[in-house]
N, C-alpha and C positions, 0 to 999 in steps of 0.2 A: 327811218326814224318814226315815219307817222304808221306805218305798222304796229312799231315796236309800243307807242302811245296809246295806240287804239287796245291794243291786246293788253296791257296793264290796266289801262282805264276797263275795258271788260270788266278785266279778274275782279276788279277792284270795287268796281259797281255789284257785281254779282253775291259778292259776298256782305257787301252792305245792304244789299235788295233780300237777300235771304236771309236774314239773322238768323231763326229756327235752324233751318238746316245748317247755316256756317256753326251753329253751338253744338248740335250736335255731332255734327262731322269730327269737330274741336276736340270735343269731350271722350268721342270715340277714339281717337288718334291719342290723345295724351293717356287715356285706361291704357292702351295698348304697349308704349311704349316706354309707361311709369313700370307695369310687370317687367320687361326685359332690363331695360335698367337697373332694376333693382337684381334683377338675377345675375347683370354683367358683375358690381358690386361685387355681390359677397361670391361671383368666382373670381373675378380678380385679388381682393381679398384670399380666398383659401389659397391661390397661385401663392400669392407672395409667400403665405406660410407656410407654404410646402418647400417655397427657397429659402424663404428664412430656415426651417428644420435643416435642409441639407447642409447649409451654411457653417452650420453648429459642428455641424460631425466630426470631430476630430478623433486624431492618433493619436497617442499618447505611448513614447519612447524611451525606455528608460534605460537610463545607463550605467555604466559601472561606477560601483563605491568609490569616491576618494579620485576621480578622473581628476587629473591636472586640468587649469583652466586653457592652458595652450590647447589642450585633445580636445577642450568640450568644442572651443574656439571654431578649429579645423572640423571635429566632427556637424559643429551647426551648417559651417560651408558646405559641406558636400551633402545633407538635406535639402537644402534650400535649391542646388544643383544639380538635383534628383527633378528626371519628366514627370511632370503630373502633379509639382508640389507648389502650391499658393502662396503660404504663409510656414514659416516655423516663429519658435521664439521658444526661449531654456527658462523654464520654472525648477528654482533651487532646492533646496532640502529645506532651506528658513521659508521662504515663498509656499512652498507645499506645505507646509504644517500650518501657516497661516490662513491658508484657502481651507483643509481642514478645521480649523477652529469654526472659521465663518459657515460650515456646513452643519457643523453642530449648534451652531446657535449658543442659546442661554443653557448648553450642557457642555459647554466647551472646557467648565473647570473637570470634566474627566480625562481631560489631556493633558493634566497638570503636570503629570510624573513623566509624560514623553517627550515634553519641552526640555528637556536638558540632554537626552540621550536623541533624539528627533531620530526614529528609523527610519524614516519616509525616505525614499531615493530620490535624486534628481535626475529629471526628463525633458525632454522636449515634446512640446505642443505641436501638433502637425494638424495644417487642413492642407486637403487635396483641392486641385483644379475644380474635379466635377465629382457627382454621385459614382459615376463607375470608374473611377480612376482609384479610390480607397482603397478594393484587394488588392492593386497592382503595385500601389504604392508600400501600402506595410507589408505585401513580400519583399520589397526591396531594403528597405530599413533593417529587415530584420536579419539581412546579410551584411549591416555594416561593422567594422569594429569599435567593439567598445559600448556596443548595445547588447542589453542585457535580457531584455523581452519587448514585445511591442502587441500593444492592448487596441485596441477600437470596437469588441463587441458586435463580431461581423452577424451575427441571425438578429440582434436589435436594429443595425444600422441596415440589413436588408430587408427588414421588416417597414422600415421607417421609409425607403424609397420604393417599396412596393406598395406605400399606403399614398404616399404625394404623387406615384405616377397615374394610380386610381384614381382621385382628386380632379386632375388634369384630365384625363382622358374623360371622366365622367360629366365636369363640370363644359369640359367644352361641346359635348356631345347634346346636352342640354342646351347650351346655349344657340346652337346651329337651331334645334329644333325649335326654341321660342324666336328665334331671327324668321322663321319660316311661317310662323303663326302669326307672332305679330305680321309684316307683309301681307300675307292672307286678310288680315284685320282690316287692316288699310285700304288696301285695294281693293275690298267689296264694299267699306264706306264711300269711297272715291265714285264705284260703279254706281251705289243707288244716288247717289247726289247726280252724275249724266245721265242716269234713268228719270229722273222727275225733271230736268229738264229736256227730254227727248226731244216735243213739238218744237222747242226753240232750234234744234239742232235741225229739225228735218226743214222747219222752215230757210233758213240758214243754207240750207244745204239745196232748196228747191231753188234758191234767187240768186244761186251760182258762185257762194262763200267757195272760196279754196280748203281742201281739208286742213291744210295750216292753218287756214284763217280760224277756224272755227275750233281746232284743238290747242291752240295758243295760249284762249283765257283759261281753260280747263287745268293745262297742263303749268300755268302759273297759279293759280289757287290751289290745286296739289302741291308746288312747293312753298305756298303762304302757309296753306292749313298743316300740313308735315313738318314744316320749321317749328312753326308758333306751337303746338302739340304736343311736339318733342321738348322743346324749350322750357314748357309752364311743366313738365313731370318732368326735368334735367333739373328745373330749380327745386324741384319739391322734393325728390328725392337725394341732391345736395344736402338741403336744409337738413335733410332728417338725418343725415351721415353727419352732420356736422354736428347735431344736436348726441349725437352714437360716440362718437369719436371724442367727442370731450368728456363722455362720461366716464367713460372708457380708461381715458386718462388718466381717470382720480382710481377709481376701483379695480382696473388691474391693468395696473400701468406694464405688466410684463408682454402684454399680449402684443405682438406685433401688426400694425395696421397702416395701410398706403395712407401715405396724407391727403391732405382736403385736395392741396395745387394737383397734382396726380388724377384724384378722383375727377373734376374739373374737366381735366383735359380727357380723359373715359367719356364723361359723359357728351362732351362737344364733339367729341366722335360720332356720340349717336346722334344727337342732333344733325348731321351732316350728314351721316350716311345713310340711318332708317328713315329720319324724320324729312331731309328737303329730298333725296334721294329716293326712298320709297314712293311719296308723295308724287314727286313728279313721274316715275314710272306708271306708276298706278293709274295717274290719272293719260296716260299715251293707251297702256293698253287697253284699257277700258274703254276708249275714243276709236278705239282704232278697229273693236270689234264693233262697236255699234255705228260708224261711219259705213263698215264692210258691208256688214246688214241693210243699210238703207241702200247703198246701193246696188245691192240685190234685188230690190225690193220692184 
């Protein structure tokens, strides 16, 4: 316990003794980890939107004119009882013409004269399990009876998960590389702060400090300054999603976006694992070449 005192009391002195360098270290740390954050953000964002797109994808089943409600009945069962199929649900002949109207909008009195004859067929809505389960499934449908054709728009809907696996694969591939930079960032702030205090260390080191003793406070101000860092660009970059997200709201309320709680917990992530975890790495291995060194020396 009077270790554990001595070496918080260090950190704790150390950082109060040096305000210059703890702001800058600070200020270095929170640039670094406000840019990734903000990159995690909007690819976690385009993620979702790439599932919310596949989400949408549906089939669209159509069946024979005038089916008894007993067949349509039986036929919804054995969709729904089809591998690969999530959700079904039967849009009527009156239901379709309605969804029609609302597509056309304030020109919907030119479906004036089809409202009494209504050609539209009635279908069933189908979403599949996952993005590659869709061919598999509307070959299957389209062998059942009593189905008349089955539509989903296979070169749009392969267009559309060749575009979200792009996305992902691009946006994570970026992210690895700013997780590496930032880090980099980090840990060479960490190194020049145990470089300007080196003579304390050699002294320290000449009067028979144990290397624990002396990489202790080090390696606790890496994880004060990597929390705290992370922390003030976690809030700031909150804020500014929060300030996005409500705008968002009002002018295009269609766009699909992870909420604030979600965002939150993303970003306490960072906090936790660049900001007190980098921190504390950074400041071991930077201790631990410059301990090596001196006792080379």
């Amino acid at each position: 316990m009077r270790n554990w005192r001595y070496i918080w009391g260090e950190a704790w002195a150390n950082l109060v003794g040096n305000p210059w360098m703890t702001a800058a270290s600070l200020g270095s740390m929170a640039v670094a980890v406000m840019v990734l954050s903000i990159f995690v953000v909007f690819a976690a964002n385009l993620d979702y939107l790439a599932g919310y797109l596949e989400s949408q994808v549906q089939i669209r089943v159509f069946v024979t004119d005038g089916l008894p409600a007993t067949q349509i009945a039986a036929l919804q069962k054995q969709i729904a009882a089809l591998p690969g199929v999530r959700q079904v649900s039967f849009v009527s002949k009156a239901t379709a013409l309605k969804q029609l109207e609302q597509e056309f909008g304030r020109e919907k009195g030119l479906l004036a004269g089809e409202s009494k004859t209504n050609p539209l067929p009635a279908s069933f809505s189908v979403k599949a399990t996952g993005p590659a389960e869709v061919a598999g499934v509307a070959a299957k449908l389209a062998r059942l009876s009593g189905v008349t054709n089955v539509s989903y728009q296979a070169q749009t809907v392969q267009r559309l998960f060749t575009l979200t696996t792009a996305l992902r694969e691009i946006g994570g591939g970026l992210a690895l590389l700013l997780i590496v930079a930032t880090g980099f960032i980090i840990a060479n702030t960490i190194r020049l702060a145990v470089f300007a205090r080196r003579r304390e260390i050699r002294i320290m080191k000449l009067v028979g400090a144990s290397d624990g003793m002396i990489r202790g406070p080090f390696i606790i101000e890496g994880l004060l300054l990597g929390t705290l860092g992370a922390a003030l660009s976690a809030g700031a970059v909150l804020w500014g999603y929060w300030w996005l997200f409500r705008s968002a709201k009002y002018s295009l309320p269609f766009l699909p976006l992870l909420s604030l709680h979600l965002i939150a917990e993303i970003l306490a992530g960072m906090v936790v694992v660049v900001g007190a975890g980098v921190g504390m790495l950074g400041s071991f291995l930077s201790l631990r070449r410059y301990l090596y060194s001196q006792e080379q020396v």
